[in-house]
N, C-alpha and C positions, 0 to 999 in steps of 0.2 A: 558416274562422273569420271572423266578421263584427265589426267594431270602430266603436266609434262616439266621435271623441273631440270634446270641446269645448274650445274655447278663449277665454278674455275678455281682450278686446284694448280698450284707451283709449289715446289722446294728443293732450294738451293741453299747448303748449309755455307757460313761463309761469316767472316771473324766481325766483330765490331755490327753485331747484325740487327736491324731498324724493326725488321717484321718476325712473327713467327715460322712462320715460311723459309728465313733463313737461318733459323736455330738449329734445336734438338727436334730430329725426325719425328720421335717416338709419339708426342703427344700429338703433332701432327696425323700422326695414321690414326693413333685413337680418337678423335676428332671424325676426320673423315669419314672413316669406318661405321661409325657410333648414327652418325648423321643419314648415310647409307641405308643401315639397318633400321633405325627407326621410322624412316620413310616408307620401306619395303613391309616391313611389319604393321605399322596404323594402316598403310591405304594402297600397299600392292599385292602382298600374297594374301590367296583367300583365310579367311578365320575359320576356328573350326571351335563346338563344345563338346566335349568328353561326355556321352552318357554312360555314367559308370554302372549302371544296371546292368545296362546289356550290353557292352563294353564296344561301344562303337563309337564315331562321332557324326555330329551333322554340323551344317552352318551355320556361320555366326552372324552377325549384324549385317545378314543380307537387304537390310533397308537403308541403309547408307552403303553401299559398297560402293567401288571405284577401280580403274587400271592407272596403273603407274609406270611413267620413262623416265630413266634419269640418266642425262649426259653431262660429263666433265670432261671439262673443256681442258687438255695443259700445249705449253707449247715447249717444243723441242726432248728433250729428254729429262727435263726437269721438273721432274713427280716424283710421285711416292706410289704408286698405280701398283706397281707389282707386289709389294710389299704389303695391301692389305690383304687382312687376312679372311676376307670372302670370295664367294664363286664368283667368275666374273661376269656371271650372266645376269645379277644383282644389277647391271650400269651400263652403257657405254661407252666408247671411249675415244673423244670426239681431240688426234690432234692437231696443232697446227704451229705456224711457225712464228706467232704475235709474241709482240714486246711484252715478255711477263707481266706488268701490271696493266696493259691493254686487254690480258685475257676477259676481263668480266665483257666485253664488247663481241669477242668472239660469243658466249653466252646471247646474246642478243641478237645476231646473226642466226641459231640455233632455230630462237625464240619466233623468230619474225619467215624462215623458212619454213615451219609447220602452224601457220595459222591457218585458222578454222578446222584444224585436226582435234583441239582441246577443250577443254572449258575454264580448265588454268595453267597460264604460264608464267611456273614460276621463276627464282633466279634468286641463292643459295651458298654464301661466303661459306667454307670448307671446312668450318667450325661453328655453324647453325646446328643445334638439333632440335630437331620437333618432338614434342613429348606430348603432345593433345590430341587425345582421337580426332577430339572433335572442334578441330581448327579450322576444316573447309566447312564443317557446317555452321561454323561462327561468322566467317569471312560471307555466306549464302545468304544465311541473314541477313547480315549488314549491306549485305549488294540488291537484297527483294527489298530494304527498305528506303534506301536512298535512291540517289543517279549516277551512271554510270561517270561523272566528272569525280566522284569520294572517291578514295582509295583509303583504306585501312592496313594500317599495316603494325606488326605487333613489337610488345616492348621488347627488349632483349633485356635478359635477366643471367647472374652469375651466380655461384651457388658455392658458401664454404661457409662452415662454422666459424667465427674470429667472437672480439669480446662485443664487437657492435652490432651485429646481424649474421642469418644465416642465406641469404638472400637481398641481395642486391640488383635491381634496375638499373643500367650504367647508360643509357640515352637520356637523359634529361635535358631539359633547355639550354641552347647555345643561347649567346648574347644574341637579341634580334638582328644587330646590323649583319649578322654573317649568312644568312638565305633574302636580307629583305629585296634583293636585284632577283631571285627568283619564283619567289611567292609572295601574294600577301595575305599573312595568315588573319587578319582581320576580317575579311571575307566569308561569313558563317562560319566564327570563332570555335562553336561549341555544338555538339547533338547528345540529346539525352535518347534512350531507349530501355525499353523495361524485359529484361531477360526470364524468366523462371521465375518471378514477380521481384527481383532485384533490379535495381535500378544502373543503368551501365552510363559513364560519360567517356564520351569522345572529343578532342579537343583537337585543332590543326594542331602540329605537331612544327613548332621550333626546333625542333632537332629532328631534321624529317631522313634521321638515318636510321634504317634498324640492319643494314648489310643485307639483304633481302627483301623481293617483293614477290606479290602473288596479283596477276593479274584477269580477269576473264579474257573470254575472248573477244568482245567487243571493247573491250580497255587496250588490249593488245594493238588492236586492228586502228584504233584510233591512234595509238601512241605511233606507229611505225608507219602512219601520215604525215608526220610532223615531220619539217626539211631538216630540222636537228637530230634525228633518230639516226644513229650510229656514225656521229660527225666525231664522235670519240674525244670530246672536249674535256679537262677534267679540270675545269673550273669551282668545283664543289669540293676545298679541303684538301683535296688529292686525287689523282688515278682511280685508286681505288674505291675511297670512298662518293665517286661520281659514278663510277660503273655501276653503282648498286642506286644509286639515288634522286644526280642529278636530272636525267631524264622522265625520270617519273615527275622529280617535284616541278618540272617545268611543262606537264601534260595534265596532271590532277591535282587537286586538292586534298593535302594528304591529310589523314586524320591518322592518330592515335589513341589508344585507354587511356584515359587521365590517370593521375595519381592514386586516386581514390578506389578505381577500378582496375589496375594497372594489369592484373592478370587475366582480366577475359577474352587477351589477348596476346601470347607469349611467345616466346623463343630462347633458348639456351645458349648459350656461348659459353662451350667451354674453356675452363683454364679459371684463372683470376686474378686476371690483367688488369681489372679496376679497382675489383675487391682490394687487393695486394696497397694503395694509394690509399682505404679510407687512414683516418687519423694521421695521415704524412701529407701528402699532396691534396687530398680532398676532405674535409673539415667536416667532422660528424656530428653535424644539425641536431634540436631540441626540439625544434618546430612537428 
């Protein structure tokens, strides 16, 4: 399986500041870096097992294996690029001179110049990490059992001890009226499937953001027929949050893990940007 994902990375530190991007560097790079590395580790450099017998090693999960690309996209001199602290042959490093929060478009330009090179293209907010081996074989699944119009795409979860949880899901349901000009999720509401003899629910997804998507190549192919594909509109919430979003949810029908199932399909974001809000800003449920 060959993968190819991009990532659009800025930061400019600067007072009174909206994004993390224009904070504190530091957790930015750990962020990136983090994201990088786990990438390169689940599904680009080869695995190996230690046979401590006879103290040599062989290969590992040669039956799922795969090659990995990963370019980030920044424009002008405003990254953080130099400063992580890996080889830089870990990435590319793709720049240009787009409107800071237009970069996630540059990203898609990337995406849509190497079709039919992949079998996913992905596209990867600078504070996603993947921590599941077995994410492309979750995503394979779900593509061998539907049509190519689903899209899946996974929760984003936060992660800190507090008194409420140590683990929080922070994409749940916007109010219907704020995607219903884009999708309508009533449209095959719901699919059940049965995983490892667990039962798994998918649900279209009201909050069809998770900052990232993972497409095939024939989802790609189709998306980047569409006369809206890279009209750079960011009609959806914001810039940003359309870069990663709007054009998918107005090419597929997007499905998410329900509640119930929430992690059979994940992604990390770090920090605890939502976490930080339960019991203040967001009101912790009984239900």
């Amino acid at each position: 399986m060959k993968i190819l994902v991009t990532i659009p990375h800025f930061f400019k530190q600067e007072q009174n500041a909206k994004y993390g991007s224009q904070r504190n560097p530091q957790p930015r790079i750990e962020a990136l870096s983090n994201s990088i590395l786990s990438l390169q580790q689940l599904f680009g450099k080869p695995q190996l097992m230690i046979k401590v017998g006879e103290r040599i090693t062989i290969p590992a999960n040669t039956l799922s294996n795969s090659t990995l690309d990963i370019v980030i996209c920044t424009t002008d001199t405003n990254h953080l690029i130099n400063q992580l602290p890996l080889p830089q042959d870990l990435f590319k490093h793709n720049r240009t001179n787009a409107e800071p929060v237009l970069l996630g478009f540059e990203c898609h330009k990337i995406l849509q110049e190497n079709i039919d090179k992949y079998d996913y293209y992905c596209y990867l907010e600078d504070d996603l990490i993947i921590r599941d081996a077995n994410f492309f074989t979750k995503l394979n699944w779900f593509n061998n059992v539907t049509d190519f119009h689903k899209l899946l795409l996974p929760n984003r979860y936060e992660l800190s001890l507090n008194q409420y949880t140590g683990k929080c899901y922070i994409d749940g349901d916007l109010l219907p009226r704020v995607t219903a000009s884009f999708q309508n999720v009533n449209d095959e509401p719901e699919l059940k499937g049965q995983v490892m003899n667990n039962v798994v629910i998918f649900r279209r997804a009201l909050n069809p953001h998770s900052g990232c998507f993972f497409l095939t190549n024939e989802q790609m192919k189709y998306w980047i027929n569409k006369d809206y594909f890279l009209d750079r509109k960011t009609d959806f919430i914001g810039p940003l949050e359309s870069a990663a979003t709007l054009g998918i949810m107005k090419s597929f029908k997007i499905y998410k893990p329900a509640p119930e199932s929430a992690n059979f399909l994940e992604i990390h974001h770090l920090g605890t940007a939502f976490m930080c809000l339960l019991g203040s800003v967001v009101k912790v449920g009984n239900n």
